[in-house]
C-alpha positions in Angstrom: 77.8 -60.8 149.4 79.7 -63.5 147.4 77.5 -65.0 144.4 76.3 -68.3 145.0 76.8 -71.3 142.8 74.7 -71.1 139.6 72.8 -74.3 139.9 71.5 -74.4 136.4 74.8 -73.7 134.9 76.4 -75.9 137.3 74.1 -78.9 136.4 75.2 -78.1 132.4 78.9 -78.2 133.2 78.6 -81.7 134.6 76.0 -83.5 132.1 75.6 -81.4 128.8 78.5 -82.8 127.0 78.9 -86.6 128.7 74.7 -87.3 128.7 74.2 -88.9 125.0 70.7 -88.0 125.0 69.4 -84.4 125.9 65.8 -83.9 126.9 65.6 -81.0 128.1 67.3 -77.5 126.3 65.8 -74.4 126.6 67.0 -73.8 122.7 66.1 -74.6 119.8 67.3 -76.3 116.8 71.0 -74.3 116.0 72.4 -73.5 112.3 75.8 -74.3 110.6 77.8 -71.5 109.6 77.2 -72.8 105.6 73.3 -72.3 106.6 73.6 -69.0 107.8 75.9 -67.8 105.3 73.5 -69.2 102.8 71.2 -67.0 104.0 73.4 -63.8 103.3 72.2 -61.3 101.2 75.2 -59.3 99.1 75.7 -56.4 101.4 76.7 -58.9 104.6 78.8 -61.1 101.9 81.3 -58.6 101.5 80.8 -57.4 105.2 82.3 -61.5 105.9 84.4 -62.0 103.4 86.3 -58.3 104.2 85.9 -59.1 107.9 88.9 -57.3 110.1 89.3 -59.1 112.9 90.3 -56.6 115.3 88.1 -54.9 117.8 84.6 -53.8 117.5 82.7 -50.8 118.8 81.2 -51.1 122.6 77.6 -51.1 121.9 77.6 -53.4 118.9 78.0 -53.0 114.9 75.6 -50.2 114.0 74.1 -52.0 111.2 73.3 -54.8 113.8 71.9 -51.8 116.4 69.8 -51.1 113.7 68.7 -54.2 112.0 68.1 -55.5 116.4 66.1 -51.9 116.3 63.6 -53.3 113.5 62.2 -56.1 116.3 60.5 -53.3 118.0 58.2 -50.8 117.7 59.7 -47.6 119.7 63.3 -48.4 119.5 66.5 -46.9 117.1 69.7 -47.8 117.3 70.2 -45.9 119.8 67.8 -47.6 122.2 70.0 -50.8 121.3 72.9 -51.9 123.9 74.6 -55.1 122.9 76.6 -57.9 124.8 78.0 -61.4 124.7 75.8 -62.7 125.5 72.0 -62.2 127.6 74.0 -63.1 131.2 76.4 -60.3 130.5 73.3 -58.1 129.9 71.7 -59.1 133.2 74.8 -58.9 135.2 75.8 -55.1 133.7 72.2 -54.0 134.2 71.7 -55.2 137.9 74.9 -53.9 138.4 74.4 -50.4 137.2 70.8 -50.1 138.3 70.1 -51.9 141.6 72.1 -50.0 144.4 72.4 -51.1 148.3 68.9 -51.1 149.8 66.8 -50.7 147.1 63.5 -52.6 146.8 63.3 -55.0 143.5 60.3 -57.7 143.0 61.4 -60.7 141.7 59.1 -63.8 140.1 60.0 -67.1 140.6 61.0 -69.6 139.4 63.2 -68.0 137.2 66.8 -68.2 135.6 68.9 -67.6 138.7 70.5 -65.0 137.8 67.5 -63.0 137.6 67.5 -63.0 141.6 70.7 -63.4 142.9 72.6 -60.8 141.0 69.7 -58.0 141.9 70.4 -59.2 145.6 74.4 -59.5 145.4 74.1 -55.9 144.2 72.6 -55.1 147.6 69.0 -55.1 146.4 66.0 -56.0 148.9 64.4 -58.5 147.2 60.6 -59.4 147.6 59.7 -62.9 145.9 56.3 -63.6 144.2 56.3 -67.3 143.6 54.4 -68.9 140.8 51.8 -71.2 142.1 51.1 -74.6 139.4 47.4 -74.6 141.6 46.9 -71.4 139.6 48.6 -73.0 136.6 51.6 -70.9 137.0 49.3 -67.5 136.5 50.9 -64.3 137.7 48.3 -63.0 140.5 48.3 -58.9 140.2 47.5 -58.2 143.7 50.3 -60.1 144.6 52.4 -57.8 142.6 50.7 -54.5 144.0 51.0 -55.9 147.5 54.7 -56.4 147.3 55.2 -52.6 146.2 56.9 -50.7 148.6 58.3 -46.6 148.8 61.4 -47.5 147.4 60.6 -50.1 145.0 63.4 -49.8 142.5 62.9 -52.7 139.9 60.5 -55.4 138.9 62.0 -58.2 137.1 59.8 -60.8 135.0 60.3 -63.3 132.6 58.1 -63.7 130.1 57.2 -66.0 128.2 58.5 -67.7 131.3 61.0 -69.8 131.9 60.9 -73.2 133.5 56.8 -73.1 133.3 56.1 -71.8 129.7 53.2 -70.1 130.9 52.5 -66.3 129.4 51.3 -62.5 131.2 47.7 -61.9 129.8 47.5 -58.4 128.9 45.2 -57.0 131.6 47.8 -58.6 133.8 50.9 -56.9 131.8 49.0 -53.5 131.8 48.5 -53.4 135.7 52.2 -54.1 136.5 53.6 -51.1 134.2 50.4 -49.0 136.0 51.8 -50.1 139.1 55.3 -49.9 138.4 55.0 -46.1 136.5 52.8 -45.1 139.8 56.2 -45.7 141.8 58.2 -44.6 139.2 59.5 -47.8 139.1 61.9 -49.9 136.1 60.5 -53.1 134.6 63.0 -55.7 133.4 61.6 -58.1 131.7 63.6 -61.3 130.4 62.3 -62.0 126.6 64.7 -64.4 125.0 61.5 -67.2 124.4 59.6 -64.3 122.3 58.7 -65.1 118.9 57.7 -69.1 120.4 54.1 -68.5 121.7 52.2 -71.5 120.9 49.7 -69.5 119.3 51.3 -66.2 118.4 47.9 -64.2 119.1 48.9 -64.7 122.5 52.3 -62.2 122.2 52.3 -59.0 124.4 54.7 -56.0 123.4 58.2 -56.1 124.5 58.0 -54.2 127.3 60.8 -51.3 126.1 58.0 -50.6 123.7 55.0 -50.5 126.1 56.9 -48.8 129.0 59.2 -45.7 129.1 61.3 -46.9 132.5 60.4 -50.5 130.4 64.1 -52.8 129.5 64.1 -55.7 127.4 66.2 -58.1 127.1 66.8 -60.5 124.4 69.4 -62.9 122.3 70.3 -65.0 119.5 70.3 -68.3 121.5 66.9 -69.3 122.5 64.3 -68.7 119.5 66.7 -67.8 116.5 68.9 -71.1 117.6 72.1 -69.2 117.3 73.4 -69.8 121.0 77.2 -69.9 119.4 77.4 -66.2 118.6 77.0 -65.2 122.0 75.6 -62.1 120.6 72.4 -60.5 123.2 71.0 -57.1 123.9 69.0 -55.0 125.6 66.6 -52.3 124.2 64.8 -49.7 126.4 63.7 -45.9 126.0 66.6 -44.5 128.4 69.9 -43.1 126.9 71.3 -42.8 130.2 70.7 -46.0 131.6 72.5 -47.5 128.5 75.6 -45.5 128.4 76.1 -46.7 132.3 75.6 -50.3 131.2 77.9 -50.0 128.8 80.3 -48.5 131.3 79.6 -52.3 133.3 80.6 -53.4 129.9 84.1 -52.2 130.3 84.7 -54.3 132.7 83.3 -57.5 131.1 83.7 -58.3 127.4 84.7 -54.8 126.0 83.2 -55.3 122.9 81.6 -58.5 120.6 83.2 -60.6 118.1 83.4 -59.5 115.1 82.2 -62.6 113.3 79.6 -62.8 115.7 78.3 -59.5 114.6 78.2 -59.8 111.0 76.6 -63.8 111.9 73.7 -62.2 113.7 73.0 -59.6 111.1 72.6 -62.5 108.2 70.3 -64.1 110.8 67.9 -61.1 111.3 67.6 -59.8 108.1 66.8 -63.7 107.2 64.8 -63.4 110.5 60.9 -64.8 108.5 63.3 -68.0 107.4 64.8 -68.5 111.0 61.7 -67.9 112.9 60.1 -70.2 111.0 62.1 -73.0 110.8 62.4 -72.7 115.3 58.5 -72.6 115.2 57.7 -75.5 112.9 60.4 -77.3 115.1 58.9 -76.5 118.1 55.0 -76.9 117.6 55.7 -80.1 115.7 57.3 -81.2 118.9 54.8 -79.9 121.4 51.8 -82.3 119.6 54.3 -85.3 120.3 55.1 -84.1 123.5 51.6 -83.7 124.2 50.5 -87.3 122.9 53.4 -88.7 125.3 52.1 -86.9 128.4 48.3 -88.0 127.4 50.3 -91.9 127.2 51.9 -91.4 130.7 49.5 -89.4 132.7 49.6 -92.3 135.8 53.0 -91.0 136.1 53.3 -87.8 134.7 51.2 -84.9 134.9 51.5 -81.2 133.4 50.4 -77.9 132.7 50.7 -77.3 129.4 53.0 -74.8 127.8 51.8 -71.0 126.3 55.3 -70.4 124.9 58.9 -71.5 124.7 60.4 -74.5 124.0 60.4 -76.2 127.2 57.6 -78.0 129.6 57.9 -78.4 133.7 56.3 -82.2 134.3 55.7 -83.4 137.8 56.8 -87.0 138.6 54.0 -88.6 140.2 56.4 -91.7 141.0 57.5 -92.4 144.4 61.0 -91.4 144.2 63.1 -88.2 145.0 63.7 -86.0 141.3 67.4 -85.7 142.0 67.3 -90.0 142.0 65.0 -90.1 139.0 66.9 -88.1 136.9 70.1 -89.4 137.8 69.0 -93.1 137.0 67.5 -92.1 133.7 71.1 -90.5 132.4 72.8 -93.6 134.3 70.6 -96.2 132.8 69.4 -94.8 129.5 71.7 -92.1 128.8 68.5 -89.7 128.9 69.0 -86.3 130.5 65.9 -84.0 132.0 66.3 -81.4 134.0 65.8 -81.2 137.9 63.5 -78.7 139.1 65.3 -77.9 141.8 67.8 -76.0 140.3 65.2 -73.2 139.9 64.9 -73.8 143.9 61.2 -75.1 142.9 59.6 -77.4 145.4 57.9 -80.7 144.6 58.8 -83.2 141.6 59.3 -81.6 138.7 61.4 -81.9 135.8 61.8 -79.6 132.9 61.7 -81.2 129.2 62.9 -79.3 125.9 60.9 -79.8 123.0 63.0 -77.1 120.5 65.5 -79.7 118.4 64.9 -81.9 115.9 66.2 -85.2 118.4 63.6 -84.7 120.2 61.3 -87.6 118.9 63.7 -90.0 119.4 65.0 -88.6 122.6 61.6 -88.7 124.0 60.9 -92.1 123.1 63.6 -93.9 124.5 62.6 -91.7 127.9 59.6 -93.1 127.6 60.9 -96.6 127.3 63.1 -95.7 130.7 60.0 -94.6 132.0 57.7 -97.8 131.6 60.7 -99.7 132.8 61.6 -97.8 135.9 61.5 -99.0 138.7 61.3 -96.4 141.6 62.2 -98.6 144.4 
């Protein structure tokens, strides 16, 4: 099977650099390289400033492993595989886990790649789709009703991604019941951890909560570090990590250098990053929130648990694809299409996590009392 076009990616290529004004990231607010190195304490100044920029070792700078290690509560360096990124983690582990006919369970909407690479593997895929009647809740029979014999793999993404919404934890305790009854994987997508709008609301990782439990994580999304293409994944099997980084042969090799030593001055400063990307992002969400109260003829919502993104339905008469394209033609103002998560009905997704946002979202608001939809 050849892999499809990415839709989501393919949408960035065209407008991310040309559209002046962006509404809808999935980051947050990024760093300079004087900010993060102003963050260095003495140990990663001389690692920089004696940098070597040859190759690096396969599964990441040890000091990173360990520092990536610290996020979790069951996990050493050891437990810690890193890539360039968390699409190269995805592709290596649906690559090296999914084989020809295996069951996987899939939620969607979710970032593509999520379900197309499990299926270009060969994987049978069964999709539970997230229903905004049930305000984008997860429904647990649905899960235990798409188990099968040979159910392989469940794949979530939480805190999710276009809808925001979160796993409750009778919920998240019943799939790894579930899955550990079949003696099933969990891969669960958590690069929006650490932005729950209230942070009572965060659930383990899952590498932590389940033995055959993989997470997956990055720099980009809440540290704001998308630049260093520097991800990982953490999980409680050895051998499952020495054949991803096997995959990794075969993709990047190794990470750069600079990269590394970036990322480890980021999460030892990690109390300073996290909460500068959540004072960013809640500030945000109450002006987001004021705006959608403003516009609810037009607009309507179910508000965010986590992340730094919102899906809005358009209740205009027009086509999505039409309205977004006239609000980047006519007021330089780019949101995000629904439909490139293959989600029915007219929604758009909005990014709340940078520091434009105010501005951005009132001159979409100003497109938005002026549009006209015929």
């Amino acid at each position: 099977m050849k892999i499809p076009p990415f839709k989501l990616e393919e949408f960035w290529k065209i407008y991310e650099f040309k559209a002046p004004y962006i509404l809808c990231g999935s980051d947050v607010e990024s760093w300079t390289l004087k900010e993060i190195l102003a963050l260095a304490d003495e140990d990663c100044l001389q690692l920089w400033n004696s940098l070597n920029l040859g190759y690096t070792e396969v599964p990441g700078m040890p000091l990173l492993r360990k520092e990536i290690a610290s996020l979790y509560t069951n996990m050493g360096p050891d437990n810690i595989l890193t890539f360039a990124g968390a699409e190269e983690g995805i592709y290596c582990l649906m690559q090296a886990l999914v084989n020809p006919g295996d069951h996987v369970i899939v939620i969607e909407p979710c970032y593509q790649s999520l379900s197309t690479l499990p299926e270009v593997a060969g994987g049978k895929l069964t999709k539970i789709k997230l229903n905004p009647e049930k305000k984008w809740k997860l429904n647990l029979d649905e899960i235990k009703k798409a188990f099968r014999p040979n159910t392989k793999l469940v794949v979530l993404n939480y805190p999710h991604n276009p809808t925001g919404s979160l796993l409750d934890q009778q919920t998240f305790e019943g799939i790894i019941e579930l899955a550990r009854k079949s003696n099933a994987y969990i891969f669960c997508d958590e690069v929006y951890r650490y932005l729950e709008i209230n942070e009572s609301d965060r659930l383990p990782s899952i590498a932590d909560a389940y033995e055959k439990g993989i997470s997956l994580n990055v720099m980009t999304k809440s540290f704001g570090l998308g630049g260093l293409r520097i991800g990982w994944i953490a999980t409680q099997n050895q051998e499952l990590l020495e054949q991803l980084g096997s995959y990794k042969l075969y993709t990047s090799i190794c990470n750069s250098g600079p990269s590394e030593i970036l990322a480890l001055i980021a999460l030892r400063a990690k109390e300073k990053i996290l909460k500068r990307s959540r004072e960013i992002t809640l500030s945000n969400f109450e002006i987001l929130k004021s705006f959608m109260k403003r516009n609810e003829k037009k607009l309507s919502w179910i508000e965010p648990k986590a992340g730094p993104m919102a899906l809005i339905q358009l209740k205009l008469p027009v086509t999505i694809e039409k309205f977004v394209k006239d609000a980047v033609d006519q007021a330089g103002i780019l949101v995000m299409p629904a439909d490139v998560y293959d989600l029915e009905g007219n929604y758009f997704r909005v990014g709340f996590g940078k520091k434009t946002m105010p501005a951005n979202l009132e001159r979409f608001e100003r497109f938005l009392n002026s549009y006209d939809a015929q």
